[in-house]
RODO-2510 file (C-alpha; in nm, 4 decimals, decimal comma):
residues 267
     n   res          X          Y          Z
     1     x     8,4607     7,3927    -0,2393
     2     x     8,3183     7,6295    -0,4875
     3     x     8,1214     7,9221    -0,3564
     4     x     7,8704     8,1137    -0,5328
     5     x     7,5656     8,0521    -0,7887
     6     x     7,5406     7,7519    -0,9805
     7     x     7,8410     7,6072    -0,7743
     8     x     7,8783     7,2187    -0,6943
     9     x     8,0550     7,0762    -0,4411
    10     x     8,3513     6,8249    -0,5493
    11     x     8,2887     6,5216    -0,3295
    12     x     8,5372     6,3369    -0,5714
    13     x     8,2333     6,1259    -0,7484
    14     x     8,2316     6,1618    -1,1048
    15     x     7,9698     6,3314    -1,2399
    16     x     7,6988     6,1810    -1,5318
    17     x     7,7576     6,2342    -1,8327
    18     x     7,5460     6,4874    -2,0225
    19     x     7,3414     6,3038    -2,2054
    20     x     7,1004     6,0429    -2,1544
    21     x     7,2178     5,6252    -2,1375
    22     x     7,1681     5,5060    -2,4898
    23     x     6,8434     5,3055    -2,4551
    24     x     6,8635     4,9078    -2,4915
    25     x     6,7626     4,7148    -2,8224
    26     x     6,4000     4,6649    -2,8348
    27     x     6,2580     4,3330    -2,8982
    28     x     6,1090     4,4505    -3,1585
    29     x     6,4832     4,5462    -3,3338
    30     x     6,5954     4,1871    -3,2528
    31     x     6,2816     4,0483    -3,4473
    32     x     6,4035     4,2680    -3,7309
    33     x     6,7488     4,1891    -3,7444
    34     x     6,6744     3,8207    -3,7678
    35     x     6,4396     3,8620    -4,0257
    36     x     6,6867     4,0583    -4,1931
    37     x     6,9511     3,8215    -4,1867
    38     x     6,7060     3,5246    -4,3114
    39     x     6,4815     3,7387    -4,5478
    40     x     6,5083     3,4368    -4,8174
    41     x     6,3780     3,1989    -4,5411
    42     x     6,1161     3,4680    -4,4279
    43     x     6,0271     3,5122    -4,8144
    44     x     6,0675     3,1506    -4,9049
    45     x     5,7610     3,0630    -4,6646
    46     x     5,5148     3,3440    -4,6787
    47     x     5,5142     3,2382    -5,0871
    48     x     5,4608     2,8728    -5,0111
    49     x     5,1630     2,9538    -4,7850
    50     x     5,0249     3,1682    -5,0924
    51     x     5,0958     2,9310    -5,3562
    52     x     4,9118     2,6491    -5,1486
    53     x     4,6101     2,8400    -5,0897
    54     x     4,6092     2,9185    -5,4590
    55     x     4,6057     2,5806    -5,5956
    56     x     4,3718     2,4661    -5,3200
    57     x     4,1590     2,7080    -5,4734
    58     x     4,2294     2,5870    -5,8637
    59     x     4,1397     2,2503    -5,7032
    60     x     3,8791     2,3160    -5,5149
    61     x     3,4796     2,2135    -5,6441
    62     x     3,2776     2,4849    -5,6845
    63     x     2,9605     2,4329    -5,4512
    64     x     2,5827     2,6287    -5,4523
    65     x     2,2780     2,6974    -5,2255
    66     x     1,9458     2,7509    -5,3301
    67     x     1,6215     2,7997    -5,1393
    68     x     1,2589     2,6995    -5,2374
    69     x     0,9710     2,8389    -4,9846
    70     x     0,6733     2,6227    -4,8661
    71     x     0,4014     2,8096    -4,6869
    72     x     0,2672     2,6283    -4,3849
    73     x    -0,1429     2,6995    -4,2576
    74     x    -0,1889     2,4735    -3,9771
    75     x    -0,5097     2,3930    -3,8790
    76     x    -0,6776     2,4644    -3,5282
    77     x    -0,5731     2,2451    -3,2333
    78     x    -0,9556     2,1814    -3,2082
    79     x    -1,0642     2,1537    -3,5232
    80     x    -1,3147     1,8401    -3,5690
    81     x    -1,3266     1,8121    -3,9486
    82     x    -1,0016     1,6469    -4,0331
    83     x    -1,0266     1,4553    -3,6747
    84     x    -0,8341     1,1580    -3,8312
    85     x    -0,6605     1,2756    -4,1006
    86     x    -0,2923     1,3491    -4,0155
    87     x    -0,2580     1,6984    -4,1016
    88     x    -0,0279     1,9727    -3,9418
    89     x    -0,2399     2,1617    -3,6148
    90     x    -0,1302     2,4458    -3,4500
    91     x     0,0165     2,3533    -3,1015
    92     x     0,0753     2,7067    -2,9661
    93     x     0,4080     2,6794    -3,0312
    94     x     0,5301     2,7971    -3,3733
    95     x     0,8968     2,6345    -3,3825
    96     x     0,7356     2,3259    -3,2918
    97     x     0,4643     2,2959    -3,5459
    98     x     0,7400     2,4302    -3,8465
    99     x     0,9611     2,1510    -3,7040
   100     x     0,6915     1,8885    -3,7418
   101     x     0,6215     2,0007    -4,0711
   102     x     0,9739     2,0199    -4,1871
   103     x     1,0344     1,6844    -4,0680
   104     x     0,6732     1,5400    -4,2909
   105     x     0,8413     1,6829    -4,6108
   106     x     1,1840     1,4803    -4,5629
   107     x     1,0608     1,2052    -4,7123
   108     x     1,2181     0,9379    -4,8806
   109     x     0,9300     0,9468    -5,1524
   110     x     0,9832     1,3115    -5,1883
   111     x     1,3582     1,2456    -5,2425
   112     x     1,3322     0,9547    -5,5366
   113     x     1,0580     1,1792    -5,7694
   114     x     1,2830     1,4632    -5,7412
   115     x     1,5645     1,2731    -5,8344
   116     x     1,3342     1,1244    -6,1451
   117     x     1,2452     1,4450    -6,2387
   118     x     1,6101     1,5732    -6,2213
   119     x     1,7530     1,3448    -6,4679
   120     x     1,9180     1,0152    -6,4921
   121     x     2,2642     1,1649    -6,3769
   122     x     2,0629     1,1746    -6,0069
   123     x     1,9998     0,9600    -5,7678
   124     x     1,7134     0,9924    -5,4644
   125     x     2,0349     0,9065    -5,2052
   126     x     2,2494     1,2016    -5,3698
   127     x     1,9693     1,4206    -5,3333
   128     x     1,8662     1,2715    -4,9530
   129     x     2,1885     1,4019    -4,9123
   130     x     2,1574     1,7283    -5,0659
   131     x     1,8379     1,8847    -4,9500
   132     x     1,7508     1,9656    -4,6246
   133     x     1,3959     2,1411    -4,5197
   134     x     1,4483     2,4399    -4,2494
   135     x     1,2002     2,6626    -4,0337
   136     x     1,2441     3,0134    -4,1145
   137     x     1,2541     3,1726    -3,7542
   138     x     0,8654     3,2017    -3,5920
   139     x     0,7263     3,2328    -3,8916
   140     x     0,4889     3,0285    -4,1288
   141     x     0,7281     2,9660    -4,3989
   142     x     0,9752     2,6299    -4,4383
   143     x     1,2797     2,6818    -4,6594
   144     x     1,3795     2,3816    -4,8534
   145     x     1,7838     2,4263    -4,8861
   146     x     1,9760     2,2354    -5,1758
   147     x     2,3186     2,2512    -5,2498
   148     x     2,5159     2,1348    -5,5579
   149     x     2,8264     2,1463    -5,7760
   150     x     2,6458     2,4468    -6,0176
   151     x     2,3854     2,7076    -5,9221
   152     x     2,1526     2,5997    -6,1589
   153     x     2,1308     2,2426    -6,0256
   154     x     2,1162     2,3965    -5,6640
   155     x     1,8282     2,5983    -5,7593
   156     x     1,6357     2,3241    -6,0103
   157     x     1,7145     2,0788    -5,6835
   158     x     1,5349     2,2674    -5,4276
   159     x     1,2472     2,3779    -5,6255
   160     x     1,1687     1,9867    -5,7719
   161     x     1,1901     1,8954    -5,4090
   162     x     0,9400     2,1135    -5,2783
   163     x     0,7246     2,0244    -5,5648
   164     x     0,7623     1,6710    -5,5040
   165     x     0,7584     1,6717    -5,0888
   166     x     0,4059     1,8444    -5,1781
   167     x     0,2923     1,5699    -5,4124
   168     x     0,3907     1,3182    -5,1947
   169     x     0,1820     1,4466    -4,8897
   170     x    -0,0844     1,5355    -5,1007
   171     x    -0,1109     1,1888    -5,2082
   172     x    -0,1041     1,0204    -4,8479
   173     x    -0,3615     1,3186    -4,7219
   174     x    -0,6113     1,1989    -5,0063
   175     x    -0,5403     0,8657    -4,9402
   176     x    -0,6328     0,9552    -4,5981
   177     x    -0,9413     1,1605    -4,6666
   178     x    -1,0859     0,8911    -4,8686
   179     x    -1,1281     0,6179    -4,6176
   180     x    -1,2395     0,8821    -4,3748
   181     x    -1,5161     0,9606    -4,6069
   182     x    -1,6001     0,5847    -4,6654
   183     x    -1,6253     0,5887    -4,2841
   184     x    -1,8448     0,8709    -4,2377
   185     x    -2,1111     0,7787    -4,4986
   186     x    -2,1494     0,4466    -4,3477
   187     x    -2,2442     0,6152    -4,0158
   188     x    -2,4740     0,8871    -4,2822
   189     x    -2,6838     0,4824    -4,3710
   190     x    -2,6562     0,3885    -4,0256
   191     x    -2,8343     0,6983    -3,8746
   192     x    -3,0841     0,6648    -4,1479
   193     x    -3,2653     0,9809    -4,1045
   194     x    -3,1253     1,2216    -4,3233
   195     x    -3,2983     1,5588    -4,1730
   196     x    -3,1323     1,4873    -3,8311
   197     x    -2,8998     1,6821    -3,6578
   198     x    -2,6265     1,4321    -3,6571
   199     x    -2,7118     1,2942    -4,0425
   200     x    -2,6888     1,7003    -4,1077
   201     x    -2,3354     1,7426    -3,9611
   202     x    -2,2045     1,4194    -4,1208
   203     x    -2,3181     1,5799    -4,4788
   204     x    -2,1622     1,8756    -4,3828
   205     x    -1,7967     1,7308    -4,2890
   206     x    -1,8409     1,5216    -4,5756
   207     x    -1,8824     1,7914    -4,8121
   208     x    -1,6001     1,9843    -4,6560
   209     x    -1,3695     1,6715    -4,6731
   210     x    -1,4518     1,6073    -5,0465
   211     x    -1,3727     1,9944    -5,1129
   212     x    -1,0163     1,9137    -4,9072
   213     x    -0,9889     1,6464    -5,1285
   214     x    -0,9041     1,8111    -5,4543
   215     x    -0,6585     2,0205    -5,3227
   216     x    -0,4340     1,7399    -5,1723
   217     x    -0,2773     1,8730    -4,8352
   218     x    -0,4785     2,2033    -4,7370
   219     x    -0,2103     2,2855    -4,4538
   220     x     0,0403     2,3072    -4,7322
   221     x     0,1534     2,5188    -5,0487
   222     x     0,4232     2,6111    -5,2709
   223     x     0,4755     2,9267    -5,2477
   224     x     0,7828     3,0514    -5,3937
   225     x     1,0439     2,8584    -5,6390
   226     x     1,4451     2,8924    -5,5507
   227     x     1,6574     3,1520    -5,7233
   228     x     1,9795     3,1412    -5,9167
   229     x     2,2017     2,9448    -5,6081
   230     x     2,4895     3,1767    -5,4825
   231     x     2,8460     2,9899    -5,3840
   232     x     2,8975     2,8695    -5,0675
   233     x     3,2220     2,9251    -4,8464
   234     x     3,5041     3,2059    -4,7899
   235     x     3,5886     3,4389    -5,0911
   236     x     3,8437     3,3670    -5,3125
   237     x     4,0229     3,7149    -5,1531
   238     x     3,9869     3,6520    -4,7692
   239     x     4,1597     3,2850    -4,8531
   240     x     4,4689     3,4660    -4,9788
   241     x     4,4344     3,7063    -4,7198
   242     x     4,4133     3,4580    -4,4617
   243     x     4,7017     3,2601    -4,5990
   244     x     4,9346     3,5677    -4,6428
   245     x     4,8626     3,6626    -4,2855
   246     x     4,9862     3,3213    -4,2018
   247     x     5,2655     3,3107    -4,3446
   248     x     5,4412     3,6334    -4,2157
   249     x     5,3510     3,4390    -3,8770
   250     x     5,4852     3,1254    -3,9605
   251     x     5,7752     3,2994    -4,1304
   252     x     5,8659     3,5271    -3,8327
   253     x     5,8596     3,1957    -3,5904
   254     x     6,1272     3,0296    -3,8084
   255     x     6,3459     3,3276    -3,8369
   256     x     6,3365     3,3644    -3,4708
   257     x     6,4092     2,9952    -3,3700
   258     x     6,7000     3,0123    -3,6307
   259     x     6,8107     3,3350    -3,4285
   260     x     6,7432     3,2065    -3,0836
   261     x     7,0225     2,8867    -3,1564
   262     x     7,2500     3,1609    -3,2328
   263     x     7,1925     3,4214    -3,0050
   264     x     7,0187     3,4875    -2,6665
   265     x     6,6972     3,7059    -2,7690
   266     x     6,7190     4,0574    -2,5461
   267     x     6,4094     4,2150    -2,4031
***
């Protein structure tokens, strides 16, 4: 035994060696190496992947969204004047009554005069199809939402719609309006005196029905035609992205598998 400082004592085990233990392959060097040694297959995929998403794209038909705006102004719950006449009343709940209204100006009607006005190359089912009316939020304001192969078409689409959901319901309103009229002045000739209370507030719903009358539908209004329509769907760059991401996935899978029939796969 060695004496002194720094001394070890010889128990006849070998010592260590100096240096550290040379650390084990990662996985990550295994992934590597079998890319490495299939880089054509690796390659090979990742450029089929791109090229497919490419001529999807070549192939692909270019579709547009356009929004027209119709104002909504429903009338009171308890209003008295239009008492038979199927307008749009406020129910204290604002999705509701934009939902009801929404649902009036999908019409069938509404969907053959657009498709008139459109042109011949039109039909009403391809624009049933097409245009769908929306509630914007809480608010007071429907969104009529077209889509087609061109933005023009989108945008000429959803503003002849609202135009003609509008004429539509203003023609049933003043179809409406009219017999209610006939209706009241008969009661006007059966009262017969004309300075009493009840004759007076028959005038005055009649005049107020006849005013109604030339405006159509007083609950509502165009107010705002679509713009140029915008495309719909992913960017032509996040598609190539998207399809370059997967195949570097794809193409590290295959590698690997083609490795792992080789070779067991260290961690």
């Amino acid at each position: 035994m060695l004496r002194g400082q720094g001394a070890y004592e010889d128990t006849g085990t070998a010592r260590p060696p100096a240096g550290p233990y040379p650390a084990a392959d990662s996985a990550l060097g295994e992934y590597l190496r079998a890319i490495k040694a299939h880089r054509l297959l690796f390659a090979l995929i990742i450029v089929i992947c791109v090229g497919g998403a490419i001529t999807g794209l070549k192939l692909k038909t270019g579709a547009y969204e356009a929004h027209a705006r119709v104002l909504m102004t429903p009338v009171p719950s308890d209003d008295r004047t239009f008492l038979g006449v199927q307008l749009i009343r406020d129910t204290g709940d604002p999705t509701r009554t934009a939902q009801t209204a929404a649902t009036l100006l999908e019409a069938r009607d509404a969907a053959t005069l657009t498709a008139a006005r459109l042109g011949p190359d039109r039909t009403p089912s391809q624009v049933a199809a097409a245009v769908s009316v929306e509630s914007i939020g809480e608010s007071n304001v429907l969104a009529v939402r077209a889509t087609a192969a061109s933005p023009d078409l989108a945008a000429r689409s959803a503003t002849e719609y609202a135009r003609a959901a509008l004429t539509v319901r203003a023609r049933t309103i003043r179809a409406q309006i009219e017999r209610l009229i006939a209706s009241l002045q008969l009661q006007q000739r059966a009262i017969g005196d004309a300075s009493s209370t009840a004759a007076s507030d028959l005038a005055l719903r009649i005049a107020q029905l006849r005013t109604a009358l030339a405006q159509g539908d007083p609950t509502l209004s165009f107010q705002q035609a679509a713009g140029q329509g915008i495309a719909i769907g992913p960017p032509a760059w996040l598609v190539l992205t998207l399809a370059t991401l997967a195949g570097i996935t794809l193409s590290a899978a295959a590698v690997v598998l083609l490795k792992m029939t080789r070779t067991r796969i260290r961690d």
